[in-house]
N, C-alpha and C positions, 0 to 999 in steps of 0.2 A: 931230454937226457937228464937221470940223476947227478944232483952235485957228486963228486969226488968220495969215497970215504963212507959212502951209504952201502953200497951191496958189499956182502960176504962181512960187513961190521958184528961182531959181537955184543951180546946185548947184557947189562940194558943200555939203553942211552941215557945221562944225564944231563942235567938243565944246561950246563956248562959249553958239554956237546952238541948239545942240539943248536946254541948259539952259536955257534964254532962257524956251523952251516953258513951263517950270513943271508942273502937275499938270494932266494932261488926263482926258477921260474914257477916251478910246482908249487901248491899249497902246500906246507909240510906239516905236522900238527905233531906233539909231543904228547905218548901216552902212557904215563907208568913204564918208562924205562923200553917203550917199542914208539915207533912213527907210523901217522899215518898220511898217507902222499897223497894226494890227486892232481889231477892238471889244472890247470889254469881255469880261471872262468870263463863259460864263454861271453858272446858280445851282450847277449840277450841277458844274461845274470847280470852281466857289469850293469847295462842302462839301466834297471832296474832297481840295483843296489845305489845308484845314482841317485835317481826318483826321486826313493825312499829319503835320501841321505834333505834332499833338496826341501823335502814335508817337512824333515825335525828340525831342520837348522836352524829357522825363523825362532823355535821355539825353544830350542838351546841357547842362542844368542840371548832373547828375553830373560833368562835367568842366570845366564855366566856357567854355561853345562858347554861343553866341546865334544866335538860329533868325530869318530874320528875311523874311518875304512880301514880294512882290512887290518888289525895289530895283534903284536905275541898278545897275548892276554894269559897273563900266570893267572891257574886258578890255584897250582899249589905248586911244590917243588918238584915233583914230575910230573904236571898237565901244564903244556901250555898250549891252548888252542888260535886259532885265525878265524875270528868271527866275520863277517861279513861288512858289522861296524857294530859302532860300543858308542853309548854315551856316559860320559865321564863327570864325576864333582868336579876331580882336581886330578891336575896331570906333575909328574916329574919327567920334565925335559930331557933330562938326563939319562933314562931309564933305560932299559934293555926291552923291558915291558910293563905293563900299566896290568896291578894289582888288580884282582876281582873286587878289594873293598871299592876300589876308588868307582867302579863300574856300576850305571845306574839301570839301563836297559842295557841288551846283548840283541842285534838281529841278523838272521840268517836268512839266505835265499835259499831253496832247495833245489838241486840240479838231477839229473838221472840216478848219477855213481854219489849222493850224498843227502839221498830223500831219508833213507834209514837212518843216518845217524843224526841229521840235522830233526826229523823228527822224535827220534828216542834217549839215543847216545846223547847230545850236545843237551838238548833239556836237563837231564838228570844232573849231567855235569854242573852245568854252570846254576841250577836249582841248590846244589849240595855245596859247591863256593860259595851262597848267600846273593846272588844276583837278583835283585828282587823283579825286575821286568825282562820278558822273553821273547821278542816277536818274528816269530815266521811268517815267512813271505813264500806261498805254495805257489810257483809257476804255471802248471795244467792243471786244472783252471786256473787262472789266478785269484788268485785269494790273499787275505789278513789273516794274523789268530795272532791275537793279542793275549799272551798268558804272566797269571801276576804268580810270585813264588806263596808257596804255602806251608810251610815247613823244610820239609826236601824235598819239597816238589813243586811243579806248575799245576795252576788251575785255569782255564779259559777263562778269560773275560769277557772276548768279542771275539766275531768273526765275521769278516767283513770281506763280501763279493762283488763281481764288478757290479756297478749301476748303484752300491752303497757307500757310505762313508764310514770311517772309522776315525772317533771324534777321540782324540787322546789328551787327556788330561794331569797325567803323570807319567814319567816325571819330568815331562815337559808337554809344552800345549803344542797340538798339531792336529791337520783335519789331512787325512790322507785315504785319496780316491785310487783304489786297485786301478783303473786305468789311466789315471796319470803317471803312474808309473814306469807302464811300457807305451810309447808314442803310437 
């Protein structure tokens, strides 16, 4: 069920508003003054985004970087997206959401209803805020793609299958095996 306030709203929506929403169950993503909704993750994304989170932490802690699931992440004053997780220089506590500068990688899982955007949409996005590391996590198969930013855009750096590793050296160290990620 939509939060309150969403259907028959007039658009656009502002950052203000979209905050207004508070914690929903849905994913809600703010875009240029429209939303976009989906459900929840399922189990299978969650353990996954777990995994993942469990490979970078060792190597976040080693340099004082904080790993951090699911957050608003302003890229400007009308995007704010819910990445999967964000690893961070520096955080304010206080925040409503954690600035694209402060944000070192961005990763996504890909689900049925968000392979399009999280493969097209969400790259460009957070390539044109300046996010300098990208990593998708393709569920059938499961796969790595490690993309570094290039201007305004991503470039691949790896791409990493089960029975391989992907040895991450920026901008944190982690060795992260596609099947460790799903049990």
């Amino acid at each position: 069920m939509l939060p309150d306030g969403i259907l028959g709203r007039a658009l656009p929506w502002t950052e203000s508003d979209y905050l207004a929403l508070g914690e929903t169950a849905q994913r809600i993503e703010l875009l240029d003054g429209g939303l976009l909704i989906g459900p929840s993750p399922s189990v299978r994304h969650q353990v996954i985004v777990g995994g993942l989170a469990a490979a970078l932490e060792p190597g976040c802690a080693a340099v004082n970087r904080t790993l951090l699931p699911v957050i608003n992440l302003r890229l400007n004053a009308t995007r704010i997206l819910n990445p999967d997780l964000v690893v961070t220089a520096e955080l304010d506590l206080t925040a409503d959401c954690v600035p694209a500068d402060a944000v070192l990688l961005v990763g996504e899982v890909t689900a049925p209803h968000t392979a399009l955007i999280d493969r097209v949409l969400k790259p460009h996005l957070y390539a044109t805020a300046g996010i300098e590391w990208y990593l998708l996590v393709e569920q059938d198969p499961l796969a790595l793609n490690l993309q570094q930013r290039q201007g305004g855009h991503y470039v691949e750096r790896a791409t990493t299958k089960r029975g391989e590793v992907l040895e991450l050296t920026e901008p944190v160290k982690a060795t992260i095996r596609p099947e460790d990620l799903v049990p």
